[in-house]
C-alpha positions as CSV (number, residue, x, y, z in Angstrom):
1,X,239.9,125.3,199.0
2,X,241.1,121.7,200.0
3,X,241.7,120.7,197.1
4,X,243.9,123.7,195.9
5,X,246.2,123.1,199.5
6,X,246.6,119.5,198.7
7,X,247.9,120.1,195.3
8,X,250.9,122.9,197.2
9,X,251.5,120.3,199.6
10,X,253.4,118.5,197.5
11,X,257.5,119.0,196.2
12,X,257.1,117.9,192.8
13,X,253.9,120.2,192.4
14,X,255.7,123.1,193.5
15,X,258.6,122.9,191.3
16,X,256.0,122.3,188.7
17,X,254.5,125.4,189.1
18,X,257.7,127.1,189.8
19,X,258.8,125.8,185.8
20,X,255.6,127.0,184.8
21,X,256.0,130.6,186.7
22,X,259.7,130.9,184.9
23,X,258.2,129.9,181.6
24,X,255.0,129.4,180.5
25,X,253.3,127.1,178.1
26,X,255.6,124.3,178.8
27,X,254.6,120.4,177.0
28,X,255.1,117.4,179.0
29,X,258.3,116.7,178.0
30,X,259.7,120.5,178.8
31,X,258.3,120.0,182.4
32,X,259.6,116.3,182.8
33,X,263.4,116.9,181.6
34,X,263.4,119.1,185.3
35,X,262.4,115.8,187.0
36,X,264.0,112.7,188.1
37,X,260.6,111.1,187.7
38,X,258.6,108.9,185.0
39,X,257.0,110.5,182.5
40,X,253.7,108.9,183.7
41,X,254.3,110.2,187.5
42,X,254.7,114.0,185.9
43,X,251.4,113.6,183.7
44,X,249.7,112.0,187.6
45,X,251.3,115.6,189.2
46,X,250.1,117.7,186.2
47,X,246.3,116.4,186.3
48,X,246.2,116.8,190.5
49,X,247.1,120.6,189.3
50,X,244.6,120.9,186.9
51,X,241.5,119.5,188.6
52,X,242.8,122.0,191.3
53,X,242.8,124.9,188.8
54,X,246.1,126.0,189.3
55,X,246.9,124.8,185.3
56,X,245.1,125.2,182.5
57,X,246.0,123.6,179.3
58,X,245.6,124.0,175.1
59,X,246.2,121.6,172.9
60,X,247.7,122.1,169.4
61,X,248.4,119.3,167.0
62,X,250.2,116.8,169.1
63,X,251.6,119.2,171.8
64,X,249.5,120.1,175.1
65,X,250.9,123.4,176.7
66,X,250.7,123.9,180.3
67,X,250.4,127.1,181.4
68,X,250.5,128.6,185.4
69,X,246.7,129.8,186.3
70,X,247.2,132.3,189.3
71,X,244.0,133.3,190.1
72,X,243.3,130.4,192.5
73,X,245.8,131.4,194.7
74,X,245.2,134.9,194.4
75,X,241.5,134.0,195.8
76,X,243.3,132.3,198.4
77,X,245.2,134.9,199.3
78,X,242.4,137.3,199.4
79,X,239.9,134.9,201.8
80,X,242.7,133.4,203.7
81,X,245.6,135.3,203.9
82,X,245.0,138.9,203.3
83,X,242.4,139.6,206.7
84,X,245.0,138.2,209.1
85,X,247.8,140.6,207.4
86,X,246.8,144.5,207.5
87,X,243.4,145.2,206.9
88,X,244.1,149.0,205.5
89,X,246.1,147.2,202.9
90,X,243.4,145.7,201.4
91,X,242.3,149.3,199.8
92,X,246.0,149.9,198.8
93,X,246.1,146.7,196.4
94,X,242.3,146.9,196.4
95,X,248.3,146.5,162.8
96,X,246.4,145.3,161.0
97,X,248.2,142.1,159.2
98,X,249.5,141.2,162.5
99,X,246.3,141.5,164.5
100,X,243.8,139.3,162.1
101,X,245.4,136.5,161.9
102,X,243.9,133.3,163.3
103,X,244.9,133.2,167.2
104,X,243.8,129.2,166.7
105,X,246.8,128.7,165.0
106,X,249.6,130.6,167.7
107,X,250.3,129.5,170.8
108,X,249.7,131.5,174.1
109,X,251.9,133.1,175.6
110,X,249.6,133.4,178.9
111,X,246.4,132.1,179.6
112,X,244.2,132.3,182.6
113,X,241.0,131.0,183.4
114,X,238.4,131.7,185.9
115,X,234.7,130.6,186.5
116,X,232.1,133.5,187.8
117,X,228.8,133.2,188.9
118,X,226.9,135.2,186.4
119,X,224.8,135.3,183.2
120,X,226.5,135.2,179.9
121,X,225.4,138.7,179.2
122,X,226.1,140.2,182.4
123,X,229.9,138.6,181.5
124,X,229.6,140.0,178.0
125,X,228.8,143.6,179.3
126,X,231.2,143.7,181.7
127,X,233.7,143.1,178.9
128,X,232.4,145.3,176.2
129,X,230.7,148.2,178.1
130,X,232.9,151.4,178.8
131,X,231.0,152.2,182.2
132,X,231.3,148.5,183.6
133,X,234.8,148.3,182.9
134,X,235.8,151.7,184.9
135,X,233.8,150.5,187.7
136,X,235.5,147.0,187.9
137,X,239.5,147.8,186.6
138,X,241.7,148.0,189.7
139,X,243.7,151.5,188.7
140,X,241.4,153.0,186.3
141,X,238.5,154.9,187.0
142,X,237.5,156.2,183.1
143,X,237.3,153.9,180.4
144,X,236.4,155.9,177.2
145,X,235.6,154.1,174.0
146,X,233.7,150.7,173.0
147,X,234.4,147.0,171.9
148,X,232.9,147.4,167.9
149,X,235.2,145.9,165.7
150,X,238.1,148.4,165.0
151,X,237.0,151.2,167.6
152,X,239.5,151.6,170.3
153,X,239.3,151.3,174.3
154,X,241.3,153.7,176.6
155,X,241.7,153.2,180.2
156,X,242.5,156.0,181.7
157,X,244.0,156.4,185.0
158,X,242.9,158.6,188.2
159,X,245.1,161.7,187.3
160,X,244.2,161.8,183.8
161,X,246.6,159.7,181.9
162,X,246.0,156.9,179.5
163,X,247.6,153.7,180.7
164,X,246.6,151.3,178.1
165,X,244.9,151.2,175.0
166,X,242.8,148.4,173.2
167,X,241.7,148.1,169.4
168,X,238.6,145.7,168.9
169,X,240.3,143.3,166.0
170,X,237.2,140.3,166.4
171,X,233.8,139.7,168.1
172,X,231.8,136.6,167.9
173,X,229.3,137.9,169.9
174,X,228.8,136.8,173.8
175,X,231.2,134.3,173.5
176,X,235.1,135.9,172.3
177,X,236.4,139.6,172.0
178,X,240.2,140.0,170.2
179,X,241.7,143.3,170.9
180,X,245.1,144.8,170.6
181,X,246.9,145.3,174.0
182,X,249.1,148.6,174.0
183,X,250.7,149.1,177.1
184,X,251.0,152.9,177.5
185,X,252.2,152.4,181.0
186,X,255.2,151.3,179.6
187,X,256.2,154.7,177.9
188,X,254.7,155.6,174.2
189,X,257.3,152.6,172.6
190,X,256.5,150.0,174.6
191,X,256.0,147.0,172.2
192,X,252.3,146.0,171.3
193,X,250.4,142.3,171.8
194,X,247.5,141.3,171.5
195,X,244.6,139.3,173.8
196,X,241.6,137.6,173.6
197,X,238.3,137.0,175.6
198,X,236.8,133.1,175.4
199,X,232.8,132.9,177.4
200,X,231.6,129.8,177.9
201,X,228.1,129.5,179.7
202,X,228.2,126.6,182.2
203,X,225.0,126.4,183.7
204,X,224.7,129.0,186.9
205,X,228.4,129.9,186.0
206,X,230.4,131.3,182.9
207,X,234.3,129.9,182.4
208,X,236.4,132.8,181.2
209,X,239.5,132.3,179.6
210,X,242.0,135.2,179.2
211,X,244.6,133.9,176.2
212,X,247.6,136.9,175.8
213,X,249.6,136.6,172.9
214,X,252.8,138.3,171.2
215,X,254.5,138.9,174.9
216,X,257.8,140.9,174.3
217,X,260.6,139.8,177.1
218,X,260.0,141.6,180.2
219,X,256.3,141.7,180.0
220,X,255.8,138.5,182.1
221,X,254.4,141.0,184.7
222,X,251.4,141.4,182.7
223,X,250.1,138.4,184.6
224,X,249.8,140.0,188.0
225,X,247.6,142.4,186.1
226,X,245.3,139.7,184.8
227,X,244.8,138.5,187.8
228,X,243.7,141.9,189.6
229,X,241.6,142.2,187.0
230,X,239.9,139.4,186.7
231,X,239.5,139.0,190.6
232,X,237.9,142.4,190.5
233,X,235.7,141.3,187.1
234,X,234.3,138.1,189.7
235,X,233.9,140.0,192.8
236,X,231.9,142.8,190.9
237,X,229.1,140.8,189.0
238,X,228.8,138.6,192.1
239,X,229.0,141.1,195.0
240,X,228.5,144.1,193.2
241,X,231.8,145.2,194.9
242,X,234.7,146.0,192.8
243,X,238.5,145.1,194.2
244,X,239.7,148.1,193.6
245,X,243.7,148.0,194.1
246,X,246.5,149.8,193.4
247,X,249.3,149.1,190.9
């Protein structure tokens, strides 16, 4: 945890992230033209963030996008600052052509990364295996389908309605799932994106990357979802305790 409040402590860091929190997936030289600093001081700023986890980067061809990874701070909030607010709140919060091609070559419009303490196929099930996922999704208590290549995936909420809907497009199995992301919460013409599922086995832990692509405007909220989810995904396989919480 220090070294995630060292890297807020600082002004430049926090208009960093607050660049990166307007607009994601910024290069270097997006995120310097905001400062009245060296281009070597940003790229000092921008590694103290990384090794802190609250950025993650891709690189394509020459560019390196930066991108805003919440989930730190939504762990912080749920150690540090959530117990000393109100405890009962805690339950309240607790195409085809389109689709195949190659998500190497695209840039993200989100990504997110987290690192859980779990094997690579408990990960794996919890990702593909309809019963895990309603026990770990933080509105949805029915998932019906599974994640084989062009079946579909509906997470269905408490009073019976569908709020999203996912069509397997790729599997490389235990290590990346590509689905479709319909938003049915939305309403039924809500545009369609698609996301993708990276494992990669480190030792007693497994780095998961969620990449989001396709965003229409107005769907930056999506990334509040991730990070539900995947809080809930890391509490569940190493507590066995879901964070179940509301929309």
């Amino acid at each position: 945890m220090e070294h995630i409040f060292k890297a807020l402590a600082d002004p430049t860091r926090q208009k960093l992230l607050d660049a990166l929190r307007l607009r994601d997936g910024q290069t270097l030289t997006d995120l310097e033209a905001s400062l009245e600093m060296t281009r070597f001081g940003v790229m000092k700023h921008l590694k103290l963030l990384e090794d802190a986890g609250l950025i993650i980067t891709r690189k394509q061809g020459r560019f390196k996008y930066h991108y805003l990874n919440a989930l730190p701070l939504q762990e912080v909030m749920d150690r540090w600052v959530a117990p000393f607010l109100q405890p009962q709140a805690k339950a309240l919060t607790d195409l085809k052509a389109k689709l195949e091609k190659d998500t190497r070559m695209s840039k993200p419009d989100f990504m997110m990364q987290t690192f859980i303490r779990c094997t690579q196929d408990a990960l794996w099930d919890a990702l593909t295996q309809a019963d895990d996922m309603a026990r770990y999704h933080f509105a949805c208590n029915t998932v019906q389908g599974n994640a084989a290549v062009g079946e579909t995936t509906s997470f269905i909420l408490p009073h019976g309605e569908a709020m999203l809907r996912q069509v397997t497009t790729a599997l490389d199995p235990k290590s990346k799932i590509a689905m479709t992301f319909e938003p049915l919460f939305l309403g039924p013409d809500a545009p369609s994106s698609h996301m993708v599922y990276l494992i990669e086995p480190q030792g007693e832990v497994c780095q998961l990357t969620i990449e989001h692509y396709d965003m229409s405007p107005g769907q930056e909220g999506f990334a509040e979802g991730w990070a539900r989810l995947a809080a809930s995904l890391k509490s569940y396989l190493e507590t066995g305790d879901a964070l179940k919480m509301a929309m």
